[in-house]
C-alpha positions as CSV (number, residue, x, y, z in Angstrom):
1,X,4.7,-5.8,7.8
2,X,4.2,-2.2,7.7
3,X,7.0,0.4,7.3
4,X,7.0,2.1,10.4
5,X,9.9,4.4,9.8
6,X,9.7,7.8,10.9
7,X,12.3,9.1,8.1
8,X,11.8,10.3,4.9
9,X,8.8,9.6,2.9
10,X,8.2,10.3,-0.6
11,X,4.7,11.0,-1.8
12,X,2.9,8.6,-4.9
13,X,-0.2,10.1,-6.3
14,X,-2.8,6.9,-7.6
15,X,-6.0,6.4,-9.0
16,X,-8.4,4.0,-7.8
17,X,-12.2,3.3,-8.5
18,X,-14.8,5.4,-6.4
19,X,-16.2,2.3,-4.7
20,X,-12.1,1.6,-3.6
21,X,-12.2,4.5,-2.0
22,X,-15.7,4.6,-0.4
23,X,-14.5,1.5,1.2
24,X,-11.1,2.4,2.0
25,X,-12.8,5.6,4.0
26,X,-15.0,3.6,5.8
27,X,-12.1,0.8,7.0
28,X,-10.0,4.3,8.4
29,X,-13.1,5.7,9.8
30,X,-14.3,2.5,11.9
31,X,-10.8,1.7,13.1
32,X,-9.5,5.1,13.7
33,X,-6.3,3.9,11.4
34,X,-4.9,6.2,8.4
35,X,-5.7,5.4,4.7
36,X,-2.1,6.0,4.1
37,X,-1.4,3.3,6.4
38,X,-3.4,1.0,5.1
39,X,-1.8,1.8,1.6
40,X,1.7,1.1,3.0
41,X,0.8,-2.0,4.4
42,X,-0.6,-3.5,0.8
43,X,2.2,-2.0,-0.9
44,X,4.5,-3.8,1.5
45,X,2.5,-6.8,1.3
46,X,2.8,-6.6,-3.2
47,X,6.7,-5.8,-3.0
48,X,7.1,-9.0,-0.6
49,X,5.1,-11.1,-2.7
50,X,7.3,-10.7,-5.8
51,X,10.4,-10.6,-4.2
52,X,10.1,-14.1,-4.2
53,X,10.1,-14.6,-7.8
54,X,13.3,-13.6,-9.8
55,X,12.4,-11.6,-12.8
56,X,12.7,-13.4,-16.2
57,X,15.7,-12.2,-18.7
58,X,15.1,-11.8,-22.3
59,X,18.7,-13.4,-23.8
């Protein structure tokens, strides 16, 4: 699910490959949907993902 609040957002600069990118610019391009909204959406999906799993304590 993406974010779709309209508040505050905080930019993140990232690296990615050349070929991400290429590819990423072509998905916006042919659907007429921002990059950043497709980088939302997979960060969104990622945090969901590992919410499941607790994190593992060192003790």
């Amino acid at each position: 699910m993406v974010s779709k609040s309209k508040g505050h957002q905080t930019p993140v600069t990232s690296y990615y490959e050349p070929e991400t990118v290429q590819q990423l610019k072509k998905l916006s391009e042919a659907t007429r949907i921002p990059q950043a909204a497709y980088l939302r959406e997979a960060l969104d999906d990622l945090l969901k993902k590992y919410a499941m799993k607790s994190p593992k304590t060192k003790g």
